[in-house]
N, C-alpha and C positions, 0 to 999 in steps of 0.2 A: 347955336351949337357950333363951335369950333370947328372939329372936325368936317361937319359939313360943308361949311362956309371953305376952307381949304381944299375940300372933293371940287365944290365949286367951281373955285380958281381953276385947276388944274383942266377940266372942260374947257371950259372959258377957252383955257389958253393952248391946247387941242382943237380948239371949235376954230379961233383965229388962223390958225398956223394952216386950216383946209384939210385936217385928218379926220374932224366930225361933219357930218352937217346937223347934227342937231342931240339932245341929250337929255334925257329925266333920273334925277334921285331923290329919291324920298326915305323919312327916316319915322317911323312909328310909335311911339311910348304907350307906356300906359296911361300917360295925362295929356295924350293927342301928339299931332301929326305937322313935318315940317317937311314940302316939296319945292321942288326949285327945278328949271326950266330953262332950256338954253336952244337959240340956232334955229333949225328947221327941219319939219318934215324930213323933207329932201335935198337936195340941192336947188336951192333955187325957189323951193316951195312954200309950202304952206306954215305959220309959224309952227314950231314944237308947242303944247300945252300940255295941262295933264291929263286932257282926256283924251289924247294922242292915241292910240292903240297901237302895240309892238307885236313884233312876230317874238313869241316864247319858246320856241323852239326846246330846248330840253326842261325850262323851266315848264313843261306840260306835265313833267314826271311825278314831282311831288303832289301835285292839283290829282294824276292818278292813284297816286298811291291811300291818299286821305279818302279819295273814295271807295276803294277799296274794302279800308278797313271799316267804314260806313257799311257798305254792303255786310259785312261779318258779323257790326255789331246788329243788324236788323235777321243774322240766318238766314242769309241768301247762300252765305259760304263759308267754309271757313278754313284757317290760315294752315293745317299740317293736312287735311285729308286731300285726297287725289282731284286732280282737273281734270282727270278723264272724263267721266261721265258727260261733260259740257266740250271738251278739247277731245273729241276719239281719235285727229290725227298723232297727238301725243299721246296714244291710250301704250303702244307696247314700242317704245322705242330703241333702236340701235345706238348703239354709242361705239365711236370711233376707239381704234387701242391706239394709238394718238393723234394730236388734230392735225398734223400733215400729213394721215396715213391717206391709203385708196379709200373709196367713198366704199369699197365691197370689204375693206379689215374692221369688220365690228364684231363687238361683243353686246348681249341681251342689258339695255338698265338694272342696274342692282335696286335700283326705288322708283316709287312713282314720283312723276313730276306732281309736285303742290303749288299754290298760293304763295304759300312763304318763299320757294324757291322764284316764283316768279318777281316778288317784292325784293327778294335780297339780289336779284340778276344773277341766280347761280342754278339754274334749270338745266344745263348744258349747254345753252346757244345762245347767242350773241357776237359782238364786237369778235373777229377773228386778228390776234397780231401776227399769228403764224402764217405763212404763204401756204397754199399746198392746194388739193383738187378741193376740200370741204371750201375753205374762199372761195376761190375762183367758182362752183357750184351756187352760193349763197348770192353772187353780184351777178351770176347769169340767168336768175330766177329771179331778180328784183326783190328779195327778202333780205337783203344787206342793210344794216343800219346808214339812215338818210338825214336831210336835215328836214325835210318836211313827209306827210302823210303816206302811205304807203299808193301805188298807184293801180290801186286792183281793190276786189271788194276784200273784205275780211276771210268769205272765205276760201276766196285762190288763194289769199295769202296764206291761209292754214295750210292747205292742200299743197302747196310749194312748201315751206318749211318742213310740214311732216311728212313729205317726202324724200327728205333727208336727212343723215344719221345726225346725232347728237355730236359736237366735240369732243365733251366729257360728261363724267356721270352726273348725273344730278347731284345737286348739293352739295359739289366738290369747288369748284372755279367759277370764278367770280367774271360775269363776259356783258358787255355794256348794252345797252336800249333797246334790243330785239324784247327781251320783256314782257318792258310796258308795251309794246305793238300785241302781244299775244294777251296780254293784260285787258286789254280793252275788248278784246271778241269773248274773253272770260265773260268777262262782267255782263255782260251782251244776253249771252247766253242763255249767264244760271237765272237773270232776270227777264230776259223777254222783251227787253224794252233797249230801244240804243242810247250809244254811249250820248251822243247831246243831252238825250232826256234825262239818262244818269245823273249827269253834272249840275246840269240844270234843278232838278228836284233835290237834291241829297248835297250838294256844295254850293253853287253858284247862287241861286237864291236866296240860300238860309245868311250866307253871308254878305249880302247886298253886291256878288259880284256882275253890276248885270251889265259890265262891255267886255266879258270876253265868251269868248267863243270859237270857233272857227271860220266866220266871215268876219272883215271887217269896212266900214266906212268912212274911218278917219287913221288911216295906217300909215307909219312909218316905214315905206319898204327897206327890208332890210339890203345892205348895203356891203360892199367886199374894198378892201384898199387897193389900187392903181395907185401908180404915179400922177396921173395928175389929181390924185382927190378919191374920194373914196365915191365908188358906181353902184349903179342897182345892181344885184344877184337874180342872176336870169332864173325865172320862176315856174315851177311848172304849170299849164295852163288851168285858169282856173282858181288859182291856188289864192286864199284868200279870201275870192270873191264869190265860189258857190262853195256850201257843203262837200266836202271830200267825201268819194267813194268807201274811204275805211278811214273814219274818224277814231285815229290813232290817241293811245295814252302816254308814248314817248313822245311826241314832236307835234305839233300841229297848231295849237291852241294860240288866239291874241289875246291881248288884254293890255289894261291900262297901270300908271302907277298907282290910284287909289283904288283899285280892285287888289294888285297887289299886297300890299299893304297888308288890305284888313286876311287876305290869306295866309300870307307871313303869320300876320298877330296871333290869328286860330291857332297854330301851332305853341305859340307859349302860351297863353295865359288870356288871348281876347278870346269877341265872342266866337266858341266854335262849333264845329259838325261833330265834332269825335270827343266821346269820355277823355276824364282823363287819363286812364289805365291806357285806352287806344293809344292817346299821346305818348305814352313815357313808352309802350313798345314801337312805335312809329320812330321813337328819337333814339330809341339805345341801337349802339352799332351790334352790327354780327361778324365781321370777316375776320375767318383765320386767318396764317401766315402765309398759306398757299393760293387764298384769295388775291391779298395784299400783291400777287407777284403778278398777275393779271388785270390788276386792276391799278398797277403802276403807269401813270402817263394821264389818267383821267382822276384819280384822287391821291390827292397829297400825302409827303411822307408824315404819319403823326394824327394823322386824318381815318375814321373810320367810315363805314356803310351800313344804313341802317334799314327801313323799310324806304326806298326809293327817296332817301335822304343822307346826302354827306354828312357826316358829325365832325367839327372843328375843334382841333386841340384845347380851345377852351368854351367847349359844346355848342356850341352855334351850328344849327342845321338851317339845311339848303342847300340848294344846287343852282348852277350856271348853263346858260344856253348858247350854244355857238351862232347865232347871230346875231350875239350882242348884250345878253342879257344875265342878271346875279341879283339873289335873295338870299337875303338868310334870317335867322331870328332867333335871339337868343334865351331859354328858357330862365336864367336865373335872373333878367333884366326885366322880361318882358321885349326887351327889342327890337323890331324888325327894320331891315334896308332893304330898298330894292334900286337897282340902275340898269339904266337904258342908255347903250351905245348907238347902238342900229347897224351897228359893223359890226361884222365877222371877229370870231376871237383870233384870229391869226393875225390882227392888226395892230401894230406896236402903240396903234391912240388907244387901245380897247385894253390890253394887257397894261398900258400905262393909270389908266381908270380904273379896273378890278383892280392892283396892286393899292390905289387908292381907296378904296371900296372899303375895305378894314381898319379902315382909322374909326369909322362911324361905331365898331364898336368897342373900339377905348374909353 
């Protein structure tokens, strides 16, 4: 495959120049699988392979979202009725009259928060671009979106979030990865059983994903650019190596390339966890124009949102992880890619890479 062999090169010659140390992509069909392999670990480490394991960091989202609607299709839950019952800190919420007001100028929710709201990121809370006392509130209570696990059990995290008002009203504004963080104590909840076992029973299994997880033992620590070469990203302790206290459905999750892969594939057309009705609502986008304007900086112009999936101008769903990681798969191909930087997306090798990333599906 062309393309790939060109993604290749361009590694390669990132890997040389000392902006990688090391790199995985792989490309999935429906008549099999082509991965390729470069560099190391780490600096100086261990070689790169494919059973490497990577920090997925927001690529955890989509792996939430499919379980999700697993839980739905079994009646644990479902997608428009209320999350109170299981979330009571979000049972009667405030919502700011706007999100740089005082944290005391609220008005009463005009709807309950739901599932759907929670899957499309448009529940009221999330990603803040505006300055004001609601930010500065949300990062002095540690419920600020991170790139790894939250650092509290699930339910301080509730109790801190629903202890402050909404930005806006549910199902208006489109606000990034706080969510799938509320996502995961949902799912928790309405079933009784934590999220590891969730994934484990109802995704990970069924699709033969069994190196990811939230520990790992052959990891790629993810990595930030300096001048002399790209460094470890200082980690919280822990982090990796035991079970996190709130095993999160935004951030948190490792995994390998061919674990990938066959998750990608579930989504078009391999074997999967979800109907396909589940599928074609998992992949069709929601945001209005007013989403669109919030959710500029994290999805492209042209680009929609779907149930904790980007839709690509020429329908390719997936999402990207900021330390280092991008899937997508394409329904009318069958397609999937996935790649592994292990640097931070703020790094001109990593932005250089993803830009290449999309050839794979020409």
């Amino acid at each position: 495959m062309r393309a790939l062999e060109d993604l290749t090169r361009t590694l390669d010659r990132l890997l040389g120049a000392g902006d990688l140390a090391g790199w995985a992509v792989g490309v999935a069909d429906p008549d099999g699988a082509s991965v390729r392999v470069g560099g190391a670990r780490s600096p100086g480490g261990a070689p790169m392979t494919p059973d490497t394991q990577v920090a997925l960091s927001s690529c955890t989202k989509p792996i939430g979202g499919v379980l999700a609607l697993r839980m739905v299709e079994l009646g644990a839950l479902a997608l428009d009725e209320p999350v109170a019952p299981w979330l009571p800190e979000l049972a009667e919420p405030r919502v700011l009259v706007g999100p740089e007001a005082d944290l005391t100028a609220t008005v009463p929710a005009e709807r309950p928060i739901t599932l759907r709201h929670l899957l499309t990121m448009t529940p009221g809370f999330g990603w803040m671009i505006e300055p004001g006392p609601l930010a500065d509130a949300l990062a002095r209570e540690q419920v600020a979106p991170g790139s790894f696990c939250p650092p509290m059990s699930p339910d301080d995290f509730m109790r801190r979030l629903g202890s402050l008002p909404l930005a806006d009203q549910p199902g208006t504004v489109w606000r990034y990865h706080t969510s799938s963080d509320v996502l995961g104590v949902l799912l928790a909840r309405a079933t009784g059983t934590s999220v590891p076992e969730l994934l484990t029973e109802h995704v990970l299994q069924p699709l033969g994903m069994t190196q990811t997880g939230y520990t790992a033992t052959r990891l790629a620590p993810p990595l930030a650019p300096e001048e002399g070469g790209p460094a470890p990203v200082e980690l919280p302790a822990g982090t990796f190596v035991a079970p996190p206290p709130f095993a999160s459905l935004a951030t948190g999750l490792v995994s390998t390339l061919p674990d990938q892969l066959a998750f990608l594939r579930s989504l078009v057309g391999g074997p999967a966890v979800l109907s396909p009705e589940s599928l074609v609502a998992l992949r069709t986008g929601t945001l209005t124009d007013e989403q669109r304007r919030t959710a500029a900086g994290f999805i492209e112009p042209g680009c929609d949102w779907a149930l904790t999936v980007e839709v690509r101008p020429g329908g390719q769903v997936g999402w990207a992880g900021g330390l280092g990681t991008i899937g997508y798969a394409d329904p009318a191909t069958g397609r999937a890619a996935f790649l592994a930087t292990a640097v931070t997306v703020d790094s001109p090798a990593t932005i250089t890479a993803f830009d290449g990333f999309w050839g794979l599906f020409n």
